[in-house]
C-alpha positions in Angstrom: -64.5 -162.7 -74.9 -67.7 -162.8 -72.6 -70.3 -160.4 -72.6 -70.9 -158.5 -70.0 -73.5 -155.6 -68.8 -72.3 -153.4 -65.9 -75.2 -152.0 -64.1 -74.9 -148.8 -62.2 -77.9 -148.7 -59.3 -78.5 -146.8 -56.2 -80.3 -144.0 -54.7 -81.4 -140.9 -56.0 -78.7 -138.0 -56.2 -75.7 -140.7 -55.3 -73.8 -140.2 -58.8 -75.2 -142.7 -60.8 -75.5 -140.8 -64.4 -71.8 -139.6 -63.8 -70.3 -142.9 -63.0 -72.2 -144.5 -65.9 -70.6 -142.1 -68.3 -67.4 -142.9 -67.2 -67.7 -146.4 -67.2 -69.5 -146.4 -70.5 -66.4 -144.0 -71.9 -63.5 -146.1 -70.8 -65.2 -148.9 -73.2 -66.8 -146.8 -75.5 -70.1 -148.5 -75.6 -73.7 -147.4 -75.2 -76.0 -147.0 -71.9 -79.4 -148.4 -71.0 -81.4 -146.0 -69.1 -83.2 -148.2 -66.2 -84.9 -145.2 -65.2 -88.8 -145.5 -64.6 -89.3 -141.7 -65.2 -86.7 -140.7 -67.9 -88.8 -142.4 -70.4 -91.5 -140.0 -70.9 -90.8 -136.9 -72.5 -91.1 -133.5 -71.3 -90.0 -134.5 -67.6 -86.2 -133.3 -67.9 -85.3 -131.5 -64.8 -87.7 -133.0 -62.1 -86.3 -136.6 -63.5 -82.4 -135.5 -63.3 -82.1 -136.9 -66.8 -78.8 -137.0 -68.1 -78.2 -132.9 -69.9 -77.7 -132.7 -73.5 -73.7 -132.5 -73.0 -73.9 -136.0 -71.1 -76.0 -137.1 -73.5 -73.6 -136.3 -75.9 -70.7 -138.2 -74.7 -71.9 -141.7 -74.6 -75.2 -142.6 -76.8 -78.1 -143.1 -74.4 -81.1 -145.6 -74.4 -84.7 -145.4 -73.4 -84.4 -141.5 -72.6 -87.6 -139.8 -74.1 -88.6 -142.3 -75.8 -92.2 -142.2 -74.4 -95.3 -139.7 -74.2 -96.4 -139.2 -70.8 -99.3 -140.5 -71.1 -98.3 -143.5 -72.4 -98.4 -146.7 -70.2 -94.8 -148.5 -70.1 -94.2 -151.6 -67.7 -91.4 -153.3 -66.3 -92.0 -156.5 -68.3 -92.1 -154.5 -71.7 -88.4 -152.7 -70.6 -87.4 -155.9 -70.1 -88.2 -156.8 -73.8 -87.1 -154.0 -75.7 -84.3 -153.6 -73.2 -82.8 -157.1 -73.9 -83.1 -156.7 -77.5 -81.4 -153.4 -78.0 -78.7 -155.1 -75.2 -77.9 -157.5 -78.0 -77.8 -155.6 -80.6 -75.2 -153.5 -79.1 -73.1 -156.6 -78.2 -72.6 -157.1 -81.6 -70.4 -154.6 -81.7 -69.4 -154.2 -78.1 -68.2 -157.0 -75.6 -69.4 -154.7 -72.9 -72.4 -152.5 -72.2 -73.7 -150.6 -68.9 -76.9 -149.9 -67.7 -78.2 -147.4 -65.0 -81.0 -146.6 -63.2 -82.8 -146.6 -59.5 -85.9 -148.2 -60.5 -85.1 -151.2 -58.9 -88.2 -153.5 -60.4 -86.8 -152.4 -63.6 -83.7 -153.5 -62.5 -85.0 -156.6 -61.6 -86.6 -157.4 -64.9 -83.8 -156.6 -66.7 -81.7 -159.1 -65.1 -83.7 -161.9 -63.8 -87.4 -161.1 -65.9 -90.8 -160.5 -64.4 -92.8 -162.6 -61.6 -96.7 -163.4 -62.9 -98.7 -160.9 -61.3 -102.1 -162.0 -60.8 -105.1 -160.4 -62.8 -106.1 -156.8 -61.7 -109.5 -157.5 -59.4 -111.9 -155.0 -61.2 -114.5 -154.6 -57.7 -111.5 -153.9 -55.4 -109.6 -151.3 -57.6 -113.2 -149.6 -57.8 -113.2 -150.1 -54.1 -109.4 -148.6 -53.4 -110.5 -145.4 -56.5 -113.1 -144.8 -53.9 -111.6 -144.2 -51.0 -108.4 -142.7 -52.2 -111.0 -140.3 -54.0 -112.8 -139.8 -50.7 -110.6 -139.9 -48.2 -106.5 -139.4 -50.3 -103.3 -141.1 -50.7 -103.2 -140.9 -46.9 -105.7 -143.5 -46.4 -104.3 -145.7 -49.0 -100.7 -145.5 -47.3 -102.6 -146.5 -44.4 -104.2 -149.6 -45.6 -101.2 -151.0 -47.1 -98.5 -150.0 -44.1 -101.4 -151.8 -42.1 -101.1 -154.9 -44.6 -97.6 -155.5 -45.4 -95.4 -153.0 -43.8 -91.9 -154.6 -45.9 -93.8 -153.9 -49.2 -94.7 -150.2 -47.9 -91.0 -149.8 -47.7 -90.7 -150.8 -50.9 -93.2 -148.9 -53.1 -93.3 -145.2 -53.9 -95.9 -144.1 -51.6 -96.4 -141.0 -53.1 -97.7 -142.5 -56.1 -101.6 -143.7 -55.9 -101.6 -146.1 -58.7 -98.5 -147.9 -57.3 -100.4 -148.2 -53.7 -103.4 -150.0 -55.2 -101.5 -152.5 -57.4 -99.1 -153.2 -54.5 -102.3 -153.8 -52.4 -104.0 -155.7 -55.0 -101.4 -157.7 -55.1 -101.6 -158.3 -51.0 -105.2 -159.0 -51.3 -105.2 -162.1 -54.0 -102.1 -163.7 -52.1 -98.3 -164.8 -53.3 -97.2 -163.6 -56.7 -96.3 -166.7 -58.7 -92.5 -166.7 -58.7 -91.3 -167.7 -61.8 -87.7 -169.0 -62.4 -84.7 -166.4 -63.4 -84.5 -166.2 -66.8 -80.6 -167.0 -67.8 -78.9 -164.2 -69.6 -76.5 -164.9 -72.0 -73.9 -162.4 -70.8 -72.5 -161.4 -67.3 -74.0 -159.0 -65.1 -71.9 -157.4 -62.5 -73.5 -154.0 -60.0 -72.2 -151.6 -58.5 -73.6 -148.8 -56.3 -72.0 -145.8 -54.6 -72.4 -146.0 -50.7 -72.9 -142.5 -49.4 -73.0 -141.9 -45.6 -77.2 -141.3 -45.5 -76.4 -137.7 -43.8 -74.6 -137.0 -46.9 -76.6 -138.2 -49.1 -79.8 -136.6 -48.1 -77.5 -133.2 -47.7 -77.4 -134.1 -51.7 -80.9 -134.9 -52.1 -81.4 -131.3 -51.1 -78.9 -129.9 -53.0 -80.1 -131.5 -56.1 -83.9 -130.5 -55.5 -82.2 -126.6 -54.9 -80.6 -126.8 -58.5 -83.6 -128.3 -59.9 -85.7 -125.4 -59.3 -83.1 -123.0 -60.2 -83.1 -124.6 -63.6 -86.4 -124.3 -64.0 -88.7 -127.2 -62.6 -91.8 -124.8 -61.5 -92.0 -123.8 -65.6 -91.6 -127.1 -66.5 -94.3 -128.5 -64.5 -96.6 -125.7 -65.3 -96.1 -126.7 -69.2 -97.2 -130.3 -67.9 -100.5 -129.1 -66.2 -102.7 -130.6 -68.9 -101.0 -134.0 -68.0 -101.2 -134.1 -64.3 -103.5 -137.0 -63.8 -101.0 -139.2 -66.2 -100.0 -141.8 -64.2 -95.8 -140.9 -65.2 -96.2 -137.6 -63.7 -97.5 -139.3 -60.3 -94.6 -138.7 -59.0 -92.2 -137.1 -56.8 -91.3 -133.4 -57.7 -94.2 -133.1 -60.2 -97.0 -133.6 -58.2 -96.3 -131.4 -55.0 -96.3 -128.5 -57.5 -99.1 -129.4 -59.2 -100.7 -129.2 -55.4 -98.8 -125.5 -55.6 -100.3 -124.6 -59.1 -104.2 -125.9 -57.8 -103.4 -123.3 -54.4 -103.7 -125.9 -51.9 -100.0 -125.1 -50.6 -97.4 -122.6 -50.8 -94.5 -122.6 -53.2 -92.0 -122.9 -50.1 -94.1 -125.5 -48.7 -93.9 -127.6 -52.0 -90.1 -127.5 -52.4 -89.7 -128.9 -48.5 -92.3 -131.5 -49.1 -90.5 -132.6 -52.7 -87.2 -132.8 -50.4 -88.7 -135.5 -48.1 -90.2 -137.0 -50.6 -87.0 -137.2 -52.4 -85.4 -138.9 -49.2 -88.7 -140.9 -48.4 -88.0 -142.4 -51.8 -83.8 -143.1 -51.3 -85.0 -145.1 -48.2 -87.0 -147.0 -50.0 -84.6 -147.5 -53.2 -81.6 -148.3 -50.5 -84.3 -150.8 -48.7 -84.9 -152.5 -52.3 -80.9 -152.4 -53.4 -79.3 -153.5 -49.8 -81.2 -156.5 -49.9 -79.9 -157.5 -53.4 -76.5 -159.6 -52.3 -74.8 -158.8 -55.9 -74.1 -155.5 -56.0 -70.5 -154.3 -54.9 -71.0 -151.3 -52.8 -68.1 -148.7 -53.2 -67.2 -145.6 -51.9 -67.6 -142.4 -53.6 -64.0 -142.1 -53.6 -63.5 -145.7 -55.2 -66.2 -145.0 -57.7 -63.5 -142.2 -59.2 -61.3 -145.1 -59.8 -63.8 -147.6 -61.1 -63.6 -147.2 -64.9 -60.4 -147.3 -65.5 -59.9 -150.8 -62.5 -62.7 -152.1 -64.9 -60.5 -151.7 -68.1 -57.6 -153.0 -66.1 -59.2 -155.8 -64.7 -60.2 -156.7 -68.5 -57.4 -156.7 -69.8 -55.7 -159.4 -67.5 
């Protein structure tokens, strides 16, 4: 029988984790986390990783299995993702992956584009002004430059900004051919009417403080200029924890940031023509079509 990997991508707070399990359940196999955040330890609420009963029903990959301050690409997912993708196909004729990060998505399936050499005089250039003038000014400069890869990047995350307009600067990324897999990769995302799924996006952000994100950020103040914690729901409370804005303020601002960032990951996803967009009511459904479909 072929090999296949299902991949379940999308937004933030469209069902991803729960469909995965399910999927991953009806063909008791493992899951590869595709998550750019879930990596690093210590960052278990404000991430949405999977909870410790999820995590007990289907073995997970690449959850916590970095420090924060560690510094983890898309092209080294790609490698240890592929590697631990095989050794679970020799046991298993199927194995699913999840995640929203689409660039690590991207590397999983097709590998990584060359990315030319970091410039050394303009990143000093771009640390200056973001240091003098904020993240502001670098959204600015790269809406200004190329407003497709704007929608694309998470704005809210400096270091991202200056590689994406690094990478504007020294011209066209040298494409490099898709690397063939040697098993079949099928998507699928849950299409959520956007009303709803921001009405979820605020939801989740509402649970996530309830179960405790302001203490869990507070026990990650030493770490707030890692590069991992960059990011939405960490850094708007770190503003709160420095005084700069009110605790109120913080948890509307990591709400549209939240949706800010399911734009974007929709922008990246819609424009991929192999996923199979389904309904939330279809994705109830999907494991067990998969396991029927299978056995034809």
């Amino acid at each position: 029988m072929d090999k296949t990997l299902y991949l379940i991508v999308g937004p933030t707070a469209s069902g991803k984790t729960n469909l995965a399990i399910k999927v991953a359940q009806a063909f008791s196999t493992e899951i590869i986390s595709a998550d750019a955040r879930q990596f690093y330890k210590g960052m278990d609420i404000g991430t949405a990783k999977p909870t410790v009963e999820e995590l007990s029903l289907v073995k997970h990959h690449f959850i916590d299995n970095r420090e924060a301050q560690a510094y983890y690409s898309a092209g080294d997912f790609e490698r240890d993702a592929l590697k631990v993708i095989y050794q679970i196909f020799e046991h298993h004729n199927f194995v699913v992956a999840v995640g929203g990060s689409g660039l690590y998505i991207k590397a999983l399936c097709e590998g990584m584009d060359e990315m030319p050499p970091v410039d050394l005089d303009y990143r000093n250039e771009l640390i200056t002004q973001f240091e003098k003038q904020g993240i502001e000014w670098l959204q600015q400069a790269l809406l200004q430059l190329d407003p497709i890869k704007f929608q694309q990047v998470d704005t809210n995350n400096p270091q991202r900004i200056m590689r994406a307009l690094e990478i504007c600067k020294q011209g066209v990324v040298l494409a490099k051919p898709k690397m063939p897999r040697s098993f079949n990769i099928i998507k699928f995302a849950i299409a959520w009417d956007r009303d709803l799924l921001y009405h979820r996006i605020n939801q989740r952000v509402e649970l996530m403080m309830e179960l405790g994100l302001l203490k869990e950020v507070e026990s990650l103040l030493l770490l707030k200029n890692c590069n991992a914690l960059k990011t939405v729901g960490y850094s708007e409370l770190f503003d709160y924890f420095e005084g700069s804005i009110s605790l109120t303020r913080a948890v509307e601002l990591i709400k549209q940031h939240s949706r800010n960032y399911a734009k974007r990951q929709l922008t990246w996803f819609k424009a991929d023509p192999s996923i199979v967009w389904i309904s939330p009511q279809e994705a109830e459904t999907l494991a067990q079509n998969l396991v029927q479909t299978e056995k034809k």
